[in-house]
N, C-alpha and C positions, 0 to 999 in steps of 0.2 A: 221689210216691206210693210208698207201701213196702206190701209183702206182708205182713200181721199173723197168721203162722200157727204152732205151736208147733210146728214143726219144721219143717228145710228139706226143700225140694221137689225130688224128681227129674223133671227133665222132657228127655226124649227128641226131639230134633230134626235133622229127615230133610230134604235137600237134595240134589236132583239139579240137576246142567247148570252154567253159570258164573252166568247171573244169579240163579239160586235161592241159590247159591252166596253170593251176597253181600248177598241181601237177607238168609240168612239170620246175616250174622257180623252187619251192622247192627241186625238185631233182639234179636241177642244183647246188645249191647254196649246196646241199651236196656231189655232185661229185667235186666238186670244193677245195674240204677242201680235198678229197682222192686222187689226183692225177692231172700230170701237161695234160691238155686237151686243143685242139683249137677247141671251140664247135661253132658248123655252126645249126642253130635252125630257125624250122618253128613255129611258136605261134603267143600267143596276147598279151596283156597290161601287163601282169606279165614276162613272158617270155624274152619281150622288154627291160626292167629292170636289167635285168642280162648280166653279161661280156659274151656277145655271137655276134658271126655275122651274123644278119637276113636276110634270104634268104627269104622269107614271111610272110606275116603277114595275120593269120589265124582267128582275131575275129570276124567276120560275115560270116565263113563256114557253122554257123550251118543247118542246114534245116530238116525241118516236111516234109515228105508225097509226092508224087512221083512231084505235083507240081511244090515245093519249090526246090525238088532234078533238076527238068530239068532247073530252070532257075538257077543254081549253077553250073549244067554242066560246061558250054565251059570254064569259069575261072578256075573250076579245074581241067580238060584237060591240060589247057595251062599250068598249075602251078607244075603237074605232069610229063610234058614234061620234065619241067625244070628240077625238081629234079631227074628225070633220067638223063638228060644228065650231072648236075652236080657230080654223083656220078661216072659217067663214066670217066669225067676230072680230078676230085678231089681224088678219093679212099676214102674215109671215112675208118678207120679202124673200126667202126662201127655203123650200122644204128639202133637207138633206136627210139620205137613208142610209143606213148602214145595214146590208145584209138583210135575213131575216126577209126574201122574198114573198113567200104566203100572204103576209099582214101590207107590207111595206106598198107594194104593186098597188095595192086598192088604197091606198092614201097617195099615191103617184098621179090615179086617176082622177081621183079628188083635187087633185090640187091642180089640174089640170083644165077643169071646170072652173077653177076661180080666177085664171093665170096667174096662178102661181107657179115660179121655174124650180124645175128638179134637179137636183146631183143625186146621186146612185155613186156610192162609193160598196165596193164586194157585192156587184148585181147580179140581178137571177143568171140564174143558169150558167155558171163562171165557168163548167166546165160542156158546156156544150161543143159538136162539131158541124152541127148544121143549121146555118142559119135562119131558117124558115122557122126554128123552134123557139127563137127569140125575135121574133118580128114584134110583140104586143111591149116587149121592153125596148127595144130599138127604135118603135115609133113615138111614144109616149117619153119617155125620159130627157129632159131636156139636155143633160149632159152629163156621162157616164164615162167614171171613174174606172178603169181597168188596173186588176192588180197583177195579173198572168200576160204574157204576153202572147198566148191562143186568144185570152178571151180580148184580146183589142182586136187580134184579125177579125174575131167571128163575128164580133159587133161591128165591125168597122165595114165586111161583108153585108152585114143586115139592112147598112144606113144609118147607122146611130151616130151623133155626137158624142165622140169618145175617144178620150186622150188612157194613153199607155201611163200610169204612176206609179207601177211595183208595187211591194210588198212593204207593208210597215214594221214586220219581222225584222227587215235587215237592221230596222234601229233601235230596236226593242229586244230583240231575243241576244244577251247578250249576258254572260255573267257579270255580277260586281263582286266576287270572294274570291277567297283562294277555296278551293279544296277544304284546305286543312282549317278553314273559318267556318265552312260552311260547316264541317263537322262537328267542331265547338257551340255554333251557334243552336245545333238541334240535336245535341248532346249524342251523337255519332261515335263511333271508336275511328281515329285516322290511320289506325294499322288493320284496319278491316275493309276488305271490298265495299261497294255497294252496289243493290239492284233495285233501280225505279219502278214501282208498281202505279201506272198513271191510267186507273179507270174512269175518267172523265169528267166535265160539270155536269151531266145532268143528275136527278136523284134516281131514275132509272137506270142508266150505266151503273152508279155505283151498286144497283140493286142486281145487275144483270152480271157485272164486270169482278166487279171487288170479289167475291166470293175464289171465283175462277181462278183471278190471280194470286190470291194468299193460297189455295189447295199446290198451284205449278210451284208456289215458295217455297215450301213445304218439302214439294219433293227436289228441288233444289237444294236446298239445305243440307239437306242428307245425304248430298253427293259431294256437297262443299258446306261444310259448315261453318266456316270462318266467313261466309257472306249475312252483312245486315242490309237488310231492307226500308224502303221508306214508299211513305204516301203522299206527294205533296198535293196540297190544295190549295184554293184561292185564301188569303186571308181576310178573316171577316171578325168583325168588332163584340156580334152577339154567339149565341150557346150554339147555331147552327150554319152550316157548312151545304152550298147546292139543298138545301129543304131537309136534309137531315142534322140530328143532333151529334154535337162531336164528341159528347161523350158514349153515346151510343155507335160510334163510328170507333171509338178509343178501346171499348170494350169488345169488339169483332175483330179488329187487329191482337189483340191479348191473348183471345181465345184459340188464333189461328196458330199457336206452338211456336213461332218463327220470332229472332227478332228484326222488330218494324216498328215503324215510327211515323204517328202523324205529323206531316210538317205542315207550316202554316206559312203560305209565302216564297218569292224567292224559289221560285220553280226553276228560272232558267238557272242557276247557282246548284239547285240539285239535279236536274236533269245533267250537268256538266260536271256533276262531283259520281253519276254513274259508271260503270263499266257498261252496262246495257240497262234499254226499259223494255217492260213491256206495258204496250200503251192502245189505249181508245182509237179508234179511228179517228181525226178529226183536226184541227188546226193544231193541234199540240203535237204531231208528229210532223210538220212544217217546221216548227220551232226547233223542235228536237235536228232535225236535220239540216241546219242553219248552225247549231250550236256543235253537231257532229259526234252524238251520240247513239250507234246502232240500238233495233230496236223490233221488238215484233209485235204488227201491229195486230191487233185484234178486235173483234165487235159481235154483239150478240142481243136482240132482239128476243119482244114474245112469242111465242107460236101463231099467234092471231096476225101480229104483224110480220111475220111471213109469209103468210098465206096470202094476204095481199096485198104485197109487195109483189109474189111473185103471178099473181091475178091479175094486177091491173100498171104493172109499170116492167119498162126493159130493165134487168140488173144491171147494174156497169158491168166490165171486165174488171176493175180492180175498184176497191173500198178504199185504200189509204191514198189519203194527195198527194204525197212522193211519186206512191207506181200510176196514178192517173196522169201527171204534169209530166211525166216520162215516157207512159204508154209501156213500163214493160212491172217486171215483177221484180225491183230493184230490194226490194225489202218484206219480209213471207210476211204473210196473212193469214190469220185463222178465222173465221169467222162460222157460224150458228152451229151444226151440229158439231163441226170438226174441233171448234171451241171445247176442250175440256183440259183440265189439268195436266193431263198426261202429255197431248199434243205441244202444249203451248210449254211445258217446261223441257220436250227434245227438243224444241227451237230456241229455247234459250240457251241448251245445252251447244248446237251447232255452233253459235255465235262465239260461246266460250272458248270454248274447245279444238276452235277450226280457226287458227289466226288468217288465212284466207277468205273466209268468208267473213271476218268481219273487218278486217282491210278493205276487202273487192266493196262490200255497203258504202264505209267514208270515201270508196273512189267513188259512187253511185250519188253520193250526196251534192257532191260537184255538178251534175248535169242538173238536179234537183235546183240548186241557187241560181243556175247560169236562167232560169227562167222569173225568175224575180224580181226583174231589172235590179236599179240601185236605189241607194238608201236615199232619204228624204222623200218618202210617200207620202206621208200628211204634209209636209209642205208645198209639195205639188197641187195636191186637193186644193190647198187654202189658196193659190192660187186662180184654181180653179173656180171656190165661189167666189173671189174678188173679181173676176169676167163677166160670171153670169150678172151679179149684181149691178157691174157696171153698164150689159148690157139692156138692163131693164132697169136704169136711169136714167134715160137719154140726157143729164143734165149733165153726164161726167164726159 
């Protein structure tokens, strides 16, 4: 499919966090095959990668809890500034968002003031159930991208332009090894177990997370010692890793008694070379359960940021995207005080040790995919801005 328009297309694309981050290079790299585009991109280390001209660079936006959000403030003020007044110079023929609702929304409105047309691909509130709670994105968003197939009903309830596309998981989360490569490749033993320890992209989880999970290792270990451990992270070209240094990250795995291993890369290949993880709340337990590797999810916050958290907002019923797209508790959870070594290594023990219960999980994974729709989501999308575009050409 190729863009048939008399002239090429500027289109503006905005990316916060790390998986925004890479759904957005991947959809780049498929808009790119569909049409002639001069693409102007906010992102991170995948993003960067691609034939685009960075306006910013988004890999350390992320932030926890109202905190992390005020010292992140005035940078994205300033950075917001800009992208309004670039759009005001520029005209983007159109503004595509990925995620990252906070920042995203007030450049939505902005460019709504200049008519410029929206896509929202992963829009706010994906997991809402009432409609009325997405009414400022369902009016404003000129055409939204649904990855879940709740969040098309609830948009689709609201009023919004909004087509169903799945999950870009299906064609991404996907091993390329065997096993026994991936063990070679990050110097593993392939006659020993493994247990994924995946405390997350931001540098908070790792400060909240990692610690937690090397102590449950620990006493893991000592129950089965023939298990090795590993860390997998994003791979990146300089000394640091999510805003920490990896040699300072190489030295706290060393220290924690266990053997573990930072890996670099090639996450779904180790997530699939697991017996189990235990892992962050967050899109990497999606992956994880697409690829079909039990797993207990976990998360843990400051004290400040649960205090208001539970001041000024409803909790869910459940934290990981598995037990929320299912509505039940398909998969244990530990989170804040219940978080500690002890708790989070008998639920890893349950998993081990109870071939029932970690059967009845990969049968739970099944309802988990059946809401995903099918594969070729960023194709759909590209689709999708080749419409909008056409429909704000009248020439085509």
């Amino acid at each position: 499919m190729k863009l048939e328009l008399p002239e090429k297309k500027k289109l503006l694309i905005v990316a916060g966090e790390t998986s925004g981050d890479f759904y957005a290079a991947s959809l780049i790299d498929v808009l790119k095959k569909c049409g002639d585009f001069d693409i102007f991109a906010v992102g991170g280390i995948q993003t960067q990668q691609r034939e685009v001209t960075m306006l910013c660079d988004s890999t350390n936006w992320a932030a926890i809890g109202l905190f992390e959000a005020i010292k992140q403030a005035p940078r994205l003020c300033l950075v917001l500034y800009r992208l309004k007044k670039f759009m005001a110079q520029h005209r983007p023929d159109l503004l595509l968002l990925v995620d990252y609702p906070g920042f995203n929304m007030r450049l939505v409105h902005a460019a709504n003031k200049l008519a410029i047309p929206t896509l929202y691909y992963f829009p706010p509130s994906k997991f809402a159930t009432d409609p009325s709670s997405i009414t400022d994105a369902a009016g404003t968003i000129s055409l939204v991208a649904a990855n879940f197939a709740s969040t098309y009903e609830i948009y689709k309830a609201a009023g919004a332009n909004v087509e169903f596309v799945g999950h870009p998981l299906l064609d991404h989360a996907k091993p390329s090894m065997t096993p026994e490569e991936t063990c070679r490749k990050y110097g593993l033993q392939t006659n020993r177990p493994v247990i994924g320890l995946c405390p997350g992209s931001r540098r908070s989880e790792l400060g909240q997370l990692l610690p937690v999970m090397l102590q449950a290792g620990k006493i893991i270990h000592q129950r089965y010692p023939e298990y090795q451990f590993v860390v997998p992270v994003i791979e990146t070209e300089g000394d640091e890793v999510f805003g920490v240094q990896k040699s300072t990250l190489r030295e706290q795995l060393k220290a924690s008694g266990i053997p573990v291993t930072l890996a670099e890369g090639r996450i779904y290949d180790l997530m699939n070379l697991a017996k189990i993880l235990l892992i962050s709340s967050g899109t990497a337990t999606l992956e994880a359960t697409y690829i079909g590797t039990p797993m207990v999810i976990c998360y843990k916050v400051s004290v400040f940021t649960e205090i208001q958290a539970r001041l000024f907002y409803r909790l869910p019923k459940f934290i990981g995207l598995p037990n929320i797209i299912i509505n039940r508790m398909a998969i244990p959870e530990l989170i804040q005080h219940d978080l500690t070594p002890e708790n989070l290594a008998e639920k890893a023990f349950e998993l081990l040790e109870s071939k029932e219960k970690y059967e009845q999980q990969k049968r739970d994974f099944a309802d988990v995919v059946a809401h995903l729709g099918e594969p070729g989501a960023h194709e759909r999308v590209a689709e999708m801005v080749i419409k909008l575009l056409r429909v704000s050409d009248p020439g085509k």
